[in-house]
mmCIF file as gemmi writes it, N, C-alpha and C atoms, coordinates in Angstrom:
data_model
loop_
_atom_site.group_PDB
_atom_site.id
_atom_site.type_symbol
_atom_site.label_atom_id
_atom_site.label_alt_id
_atom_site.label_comp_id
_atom_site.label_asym_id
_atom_site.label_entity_id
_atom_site.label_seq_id
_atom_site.pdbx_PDB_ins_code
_atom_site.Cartn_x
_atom_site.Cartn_y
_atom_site.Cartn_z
_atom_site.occupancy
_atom_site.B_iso_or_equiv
_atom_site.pdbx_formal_charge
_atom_site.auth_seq_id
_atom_site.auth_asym_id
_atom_site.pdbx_PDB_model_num
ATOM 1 N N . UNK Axp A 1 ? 0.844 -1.175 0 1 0 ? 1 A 1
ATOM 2 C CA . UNK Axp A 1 ? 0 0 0 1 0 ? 1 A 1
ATOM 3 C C . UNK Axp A 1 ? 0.891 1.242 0 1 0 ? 1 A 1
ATOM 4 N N . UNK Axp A 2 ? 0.448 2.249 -0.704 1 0 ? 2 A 1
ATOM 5 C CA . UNK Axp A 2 ? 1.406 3.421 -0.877 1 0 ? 2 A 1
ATOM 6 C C . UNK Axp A 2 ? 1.23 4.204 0.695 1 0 ? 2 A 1
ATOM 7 N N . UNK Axp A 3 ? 2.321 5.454 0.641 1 0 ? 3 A 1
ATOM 8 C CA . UNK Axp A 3 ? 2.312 5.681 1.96 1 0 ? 3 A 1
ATOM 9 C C . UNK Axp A 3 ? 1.28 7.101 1.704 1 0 ? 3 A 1
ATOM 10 N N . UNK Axp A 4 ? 0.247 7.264 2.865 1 0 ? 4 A 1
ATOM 11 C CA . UNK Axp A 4 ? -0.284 8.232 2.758 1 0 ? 4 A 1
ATOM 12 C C . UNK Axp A 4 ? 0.122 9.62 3.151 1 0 ? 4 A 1
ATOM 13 N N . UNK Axp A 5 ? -0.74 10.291 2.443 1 0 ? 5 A 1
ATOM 14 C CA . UNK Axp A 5 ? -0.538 11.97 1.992 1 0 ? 5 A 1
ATOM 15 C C . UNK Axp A 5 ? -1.108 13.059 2.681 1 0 ? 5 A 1
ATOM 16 N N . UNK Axp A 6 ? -0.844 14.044 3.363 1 0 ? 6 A 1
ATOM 17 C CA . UNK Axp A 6 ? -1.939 14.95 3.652 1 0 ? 6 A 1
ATOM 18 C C . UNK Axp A 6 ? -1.915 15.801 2.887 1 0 ? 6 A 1
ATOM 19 N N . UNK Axp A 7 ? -3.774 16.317 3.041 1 0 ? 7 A 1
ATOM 20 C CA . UNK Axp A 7 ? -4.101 17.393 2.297 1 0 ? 7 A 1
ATOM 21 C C . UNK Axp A 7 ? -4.383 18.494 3.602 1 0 ? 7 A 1
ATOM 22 N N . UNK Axp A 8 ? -4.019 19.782 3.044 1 0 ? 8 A 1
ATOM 23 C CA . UNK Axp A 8 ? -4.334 20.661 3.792 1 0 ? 8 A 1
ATOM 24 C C . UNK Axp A 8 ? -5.755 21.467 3.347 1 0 ? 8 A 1
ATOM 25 N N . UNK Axp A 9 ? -6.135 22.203 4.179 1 0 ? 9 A 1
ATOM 26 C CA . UNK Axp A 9 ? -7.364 22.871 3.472 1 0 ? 9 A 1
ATOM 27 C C . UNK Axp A 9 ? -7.931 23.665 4.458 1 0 ? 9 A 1
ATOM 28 N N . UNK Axp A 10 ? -8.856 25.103 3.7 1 0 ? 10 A 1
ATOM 29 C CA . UNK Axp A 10 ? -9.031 25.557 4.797 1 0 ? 10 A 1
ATOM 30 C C . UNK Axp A 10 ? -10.868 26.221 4.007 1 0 ? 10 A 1
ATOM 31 N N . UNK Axp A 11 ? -11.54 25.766 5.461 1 0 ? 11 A 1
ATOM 32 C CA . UNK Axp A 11 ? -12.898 25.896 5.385 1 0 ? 11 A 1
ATOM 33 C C . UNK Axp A 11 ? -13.503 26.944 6.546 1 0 ? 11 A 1
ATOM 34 N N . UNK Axp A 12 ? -14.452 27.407 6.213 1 0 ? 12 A 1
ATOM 35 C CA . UNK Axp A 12 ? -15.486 28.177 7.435 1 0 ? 12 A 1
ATOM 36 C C . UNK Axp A 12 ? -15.82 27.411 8.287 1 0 ? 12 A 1
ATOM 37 N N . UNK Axp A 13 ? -15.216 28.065 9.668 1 0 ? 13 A 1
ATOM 38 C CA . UNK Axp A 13 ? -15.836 27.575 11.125 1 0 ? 13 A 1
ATOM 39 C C . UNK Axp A 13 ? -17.123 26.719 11.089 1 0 ? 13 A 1
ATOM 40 N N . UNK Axp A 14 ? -18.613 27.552 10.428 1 0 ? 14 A 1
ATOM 41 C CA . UNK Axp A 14 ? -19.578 27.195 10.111 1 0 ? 14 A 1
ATOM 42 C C . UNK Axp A 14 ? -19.726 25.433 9.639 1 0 ? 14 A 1
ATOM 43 N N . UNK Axp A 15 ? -18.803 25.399 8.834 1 0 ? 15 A 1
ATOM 44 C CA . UNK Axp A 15 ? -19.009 24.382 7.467 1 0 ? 15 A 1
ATOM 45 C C . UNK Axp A 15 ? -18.424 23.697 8.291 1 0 ? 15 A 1
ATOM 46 N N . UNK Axp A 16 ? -16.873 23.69 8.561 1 0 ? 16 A 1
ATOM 47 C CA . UNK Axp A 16 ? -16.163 22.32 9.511 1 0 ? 16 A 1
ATOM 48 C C . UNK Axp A 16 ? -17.517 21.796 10.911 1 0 ? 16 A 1
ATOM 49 N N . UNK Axp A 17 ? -17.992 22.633 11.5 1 0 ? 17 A 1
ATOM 50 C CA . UNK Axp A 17 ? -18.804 22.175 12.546 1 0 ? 17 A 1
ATOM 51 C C . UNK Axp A 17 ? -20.185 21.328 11.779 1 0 ? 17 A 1
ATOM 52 N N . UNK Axp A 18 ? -20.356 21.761 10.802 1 0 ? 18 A 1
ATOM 53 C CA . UNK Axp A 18 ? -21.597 20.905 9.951 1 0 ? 18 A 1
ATOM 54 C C . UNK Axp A 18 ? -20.902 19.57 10.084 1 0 ? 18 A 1
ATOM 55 N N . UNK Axp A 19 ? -19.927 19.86 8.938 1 0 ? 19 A 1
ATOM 56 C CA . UNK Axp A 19 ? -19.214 18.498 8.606 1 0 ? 19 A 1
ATOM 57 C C . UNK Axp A 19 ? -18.851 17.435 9.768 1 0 ? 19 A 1
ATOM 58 N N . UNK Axp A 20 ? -18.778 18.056 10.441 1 0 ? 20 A 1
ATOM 59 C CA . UNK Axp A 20 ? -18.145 17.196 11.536 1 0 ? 20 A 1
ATOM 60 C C . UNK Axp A 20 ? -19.176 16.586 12.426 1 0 ? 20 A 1
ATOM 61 N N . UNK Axp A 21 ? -20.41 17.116 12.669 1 0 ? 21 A 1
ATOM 62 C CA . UNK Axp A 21 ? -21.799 16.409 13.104 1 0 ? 21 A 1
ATOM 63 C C . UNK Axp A 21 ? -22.375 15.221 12.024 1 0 ? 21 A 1
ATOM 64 N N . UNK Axp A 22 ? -22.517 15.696 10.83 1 0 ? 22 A 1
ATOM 65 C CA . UNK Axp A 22 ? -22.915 14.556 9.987 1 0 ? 22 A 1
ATOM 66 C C . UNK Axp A 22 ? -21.94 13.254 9.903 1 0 ? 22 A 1
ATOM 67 N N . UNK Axp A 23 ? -20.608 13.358 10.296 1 0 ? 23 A 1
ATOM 68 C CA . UNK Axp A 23 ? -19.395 12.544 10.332 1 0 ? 23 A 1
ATOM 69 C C . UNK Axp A 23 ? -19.653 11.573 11.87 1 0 ? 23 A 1
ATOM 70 N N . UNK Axp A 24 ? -20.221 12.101 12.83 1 0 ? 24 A 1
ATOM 71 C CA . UNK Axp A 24 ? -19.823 11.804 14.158 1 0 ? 24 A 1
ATOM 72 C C . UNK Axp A 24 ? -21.659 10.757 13.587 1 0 ? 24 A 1
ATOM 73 N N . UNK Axp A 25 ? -22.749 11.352 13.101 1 0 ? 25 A 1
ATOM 74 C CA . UNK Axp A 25 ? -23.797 10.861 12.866 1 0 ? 25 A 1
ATOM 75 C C . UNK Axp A 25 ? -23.555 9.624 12.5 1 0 ? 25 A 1
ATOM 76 N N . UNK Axp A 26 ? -22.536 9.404 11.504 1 0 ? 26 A 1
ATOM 77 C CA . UNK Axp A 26 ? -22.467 8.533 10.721 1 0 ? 26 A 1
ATOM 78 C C . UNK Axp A 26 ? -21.448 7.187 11.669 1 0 ? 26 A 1
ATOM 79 N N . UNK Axp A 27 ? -20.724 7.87 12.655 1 0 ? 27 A 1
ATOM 80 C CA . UNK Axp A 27 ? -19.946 7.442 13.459 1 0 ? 27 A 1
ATOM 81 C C . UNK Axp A 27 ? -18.237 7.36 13.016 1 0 ? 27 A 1
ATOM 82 N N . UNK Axp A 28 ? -17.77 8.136 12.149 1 0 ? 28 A 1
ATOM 83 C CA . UNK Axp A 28 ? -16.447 8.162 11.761 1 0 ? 28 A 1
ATOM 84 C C . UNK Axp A 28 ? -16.083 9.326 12.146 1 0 ? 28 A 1
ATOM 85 N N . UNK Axp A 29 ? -15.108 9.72 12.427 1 0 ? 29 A 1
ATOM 86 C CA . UNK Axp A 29 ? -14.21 10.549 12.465 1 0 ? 29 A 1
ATOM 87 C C . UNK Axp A 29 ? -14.362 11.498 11.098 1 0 ? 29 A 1
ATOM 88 N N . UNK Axp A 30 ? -14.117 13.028 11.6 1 0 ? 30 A 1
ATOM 89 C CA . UNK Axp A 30 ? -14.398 14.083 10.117 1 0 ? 30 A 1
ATOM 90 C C . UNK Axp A 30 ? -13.101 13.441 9.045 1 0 ? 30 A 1
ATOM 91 N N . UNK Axp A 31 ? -12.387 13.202 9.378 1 0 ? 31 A 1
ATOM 92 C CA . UNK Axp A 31 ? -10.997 13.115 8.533 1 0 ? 31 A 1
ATOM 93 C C . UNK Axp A 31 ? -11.893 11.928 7.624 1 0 ? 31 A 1
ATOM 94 N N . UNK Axp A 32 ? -12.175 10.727 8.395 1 0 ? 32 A 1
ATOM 95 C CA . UNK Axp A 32 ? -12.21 9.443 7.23 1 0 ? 32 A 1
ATOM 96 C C . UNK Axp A 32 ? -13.672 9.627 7.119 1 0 ? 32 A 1
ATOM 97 N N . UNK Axp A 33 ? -14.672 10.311 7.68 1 0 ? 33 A 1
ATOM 98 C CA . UNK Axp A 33 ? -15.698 10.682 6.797 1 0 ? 33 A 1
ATOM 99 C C . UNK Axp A 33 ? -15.465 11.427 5.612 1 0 ? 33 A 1
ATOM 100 N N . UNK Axp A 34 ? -14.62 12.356 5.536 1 0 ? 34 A 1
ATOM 101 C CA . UNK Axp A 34 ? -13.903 13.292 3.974 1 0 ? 34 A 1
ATOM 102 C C . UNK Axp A 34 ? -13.308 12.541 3.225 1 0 ? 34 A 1
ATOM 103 N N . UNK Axp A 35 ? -12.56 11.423 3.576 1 0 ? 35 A 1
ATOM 104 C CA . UNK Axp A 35 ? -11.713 10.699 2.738 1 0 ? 35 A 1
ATOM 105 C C . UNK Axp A 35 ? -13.014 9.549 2.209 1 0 ? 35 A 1
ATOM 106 N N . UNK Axp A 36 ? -14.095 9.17 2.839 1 0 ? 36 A 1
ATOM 107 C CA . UNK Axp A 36 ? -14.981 8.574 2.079 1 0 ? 36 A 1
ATOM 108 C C . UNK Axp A 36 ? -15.774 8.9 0.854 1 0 ? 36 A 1
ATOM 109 N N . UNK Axp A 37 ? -15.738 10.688 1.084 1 0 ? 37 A 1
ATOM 110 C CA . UNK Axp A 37 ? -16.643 11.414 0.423 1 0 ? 37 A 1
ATOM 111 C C . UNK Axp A 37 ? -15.667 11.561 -0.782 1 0 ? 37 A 1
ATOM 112 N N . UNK Axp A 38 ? -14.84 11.714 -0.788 1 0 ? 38 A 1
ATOM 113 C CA . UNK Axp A 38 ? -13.663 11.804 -2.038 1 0 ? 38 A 1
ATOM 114 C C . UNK Axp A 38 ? -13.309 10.008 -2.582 1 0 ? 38 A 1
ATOM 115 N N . UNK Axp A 39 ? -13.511 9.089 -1.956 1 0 ? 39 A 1
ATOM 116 C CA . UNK Axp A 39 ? -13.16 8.014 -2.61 1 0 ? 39 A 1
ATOM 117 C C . UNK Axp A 39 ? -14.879 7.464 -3.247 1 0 ? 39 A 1
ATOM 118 N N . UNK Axp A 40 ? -16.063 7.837 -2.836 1 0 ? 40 A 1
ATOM 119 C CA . UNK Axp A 40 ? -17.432 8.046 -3.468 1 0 ? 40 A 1
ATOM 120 C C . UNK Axp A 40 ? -16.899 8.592 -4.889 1 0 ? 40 A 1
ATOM 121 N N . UNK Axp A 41 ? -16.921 10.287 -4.562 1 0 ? 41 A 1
ATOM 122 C CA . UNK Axp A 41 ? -16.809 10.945 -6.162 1 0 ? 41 A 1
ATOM 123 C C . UNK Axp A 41 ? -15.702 10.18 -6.803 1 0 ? 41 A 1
ATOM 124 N N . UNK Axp A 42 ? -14.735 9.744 -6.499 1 0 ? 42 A 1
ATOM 125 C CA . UNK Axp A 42 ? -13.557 9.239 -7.684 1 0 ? 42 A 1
ATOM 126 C C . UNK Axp A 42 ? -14.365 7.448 -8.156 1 0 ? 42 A 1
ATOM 127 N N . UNK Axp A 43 ? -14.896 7.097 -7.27 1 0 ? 43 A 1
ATOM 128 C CA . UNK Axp A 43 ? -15.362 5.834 -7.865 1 0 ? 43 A 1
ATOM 129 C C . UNK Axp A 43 ? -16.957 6.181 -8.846 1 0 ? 43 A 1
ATOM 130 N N . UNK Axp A 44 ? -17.613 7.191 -8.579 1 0 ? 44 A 1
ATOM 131 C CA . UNK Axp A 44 ? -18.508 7.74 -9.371 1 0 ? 44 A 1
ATOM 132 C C . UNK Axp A 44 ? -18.102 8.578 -10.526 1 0 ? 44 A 1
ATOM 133 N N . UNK Axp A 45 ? -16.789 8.851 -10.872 1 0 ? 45 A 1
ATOM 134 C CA . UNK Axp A 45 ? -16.294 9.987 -11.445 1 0 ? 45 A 1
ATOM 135 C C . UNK Axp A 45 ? -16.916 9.133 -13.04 1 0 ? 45 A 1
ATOM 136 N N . UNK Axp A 46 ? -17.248 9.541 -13.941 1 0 ? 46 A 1
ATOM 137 C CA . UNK Axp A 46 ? -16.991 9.426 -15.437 1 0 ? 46 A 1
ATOM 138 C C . UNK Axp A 46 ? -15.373 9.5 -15.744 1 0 ? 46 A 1
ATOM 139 N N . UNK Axp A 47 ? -14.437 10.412 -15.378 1 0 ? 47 A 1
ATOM 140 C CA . UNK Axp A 47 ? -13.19 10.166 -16.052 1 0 ? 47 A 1
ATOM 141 C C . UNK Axp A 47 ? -12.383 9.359 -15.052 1 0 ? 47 A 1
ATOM 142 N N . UNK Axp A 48 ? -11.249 8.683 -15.857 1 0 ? 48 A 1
ATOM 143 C CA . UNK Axp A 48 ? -10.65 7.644 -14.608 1 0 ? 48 A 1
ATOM 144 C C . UNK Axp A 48 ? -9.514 8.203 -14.264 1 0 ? 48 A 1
ATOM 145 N N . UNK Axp A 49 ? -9.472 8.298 -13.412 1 0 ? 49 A 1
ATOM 146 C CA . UNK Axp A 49 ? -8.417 8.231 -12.013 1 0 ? 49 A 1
ATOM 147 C C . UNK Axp A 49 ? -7.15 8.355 -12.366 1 0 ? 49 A 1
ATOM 148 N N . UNK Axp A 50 ? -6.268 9.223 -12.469 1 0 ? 50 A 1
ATOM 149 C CA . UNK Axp A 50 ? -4.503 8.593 -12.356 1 0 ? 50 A 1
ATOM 150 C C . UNK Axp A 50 ? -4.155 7.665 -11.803 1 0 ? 50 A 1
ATOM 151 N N . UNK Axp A 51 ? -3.361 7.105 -12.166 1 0 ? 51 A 1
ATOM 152 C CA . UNK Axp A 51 ? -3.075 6.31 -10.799 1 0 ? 51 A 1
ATOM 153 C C . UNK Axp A 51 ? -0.94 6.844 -10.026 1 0 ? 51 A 1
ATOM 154 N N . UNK Axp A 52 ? -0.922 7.935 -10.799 1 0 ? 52 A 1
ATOM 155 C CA . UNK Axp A 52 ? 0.217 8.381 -9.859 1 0 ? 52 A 1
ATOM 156 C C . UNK Axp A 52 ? 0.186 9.084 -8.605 1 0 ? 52 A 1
């Protein structure tokens, strides 16, 4: 398995506290609730993926 990467990013107070209730709803952590929501769109994507 490759070694993982961080992304940085920066969002409204507002929005991180959303995100992070629907994450805790769901029972994951905000981090691997985001990393679900991004491995959703890339497996839904129409164009494929790099793989570098």
């Amino acid at each position: 398995m490759a070694k993982e990467k961080i992304i940085n990013i920066r969002v409204e107070a507002d929005l991180k506290k959303k995100a992070k209730k629907l994450a805790a709803a769901d029972g994951r952590s905000l981090s691997n609730w985001i990393l679900r929501l991004i491995q959703n769109e890339i497996k839904n994507s129409r164009a494929p993926a790099s793989k570098k």
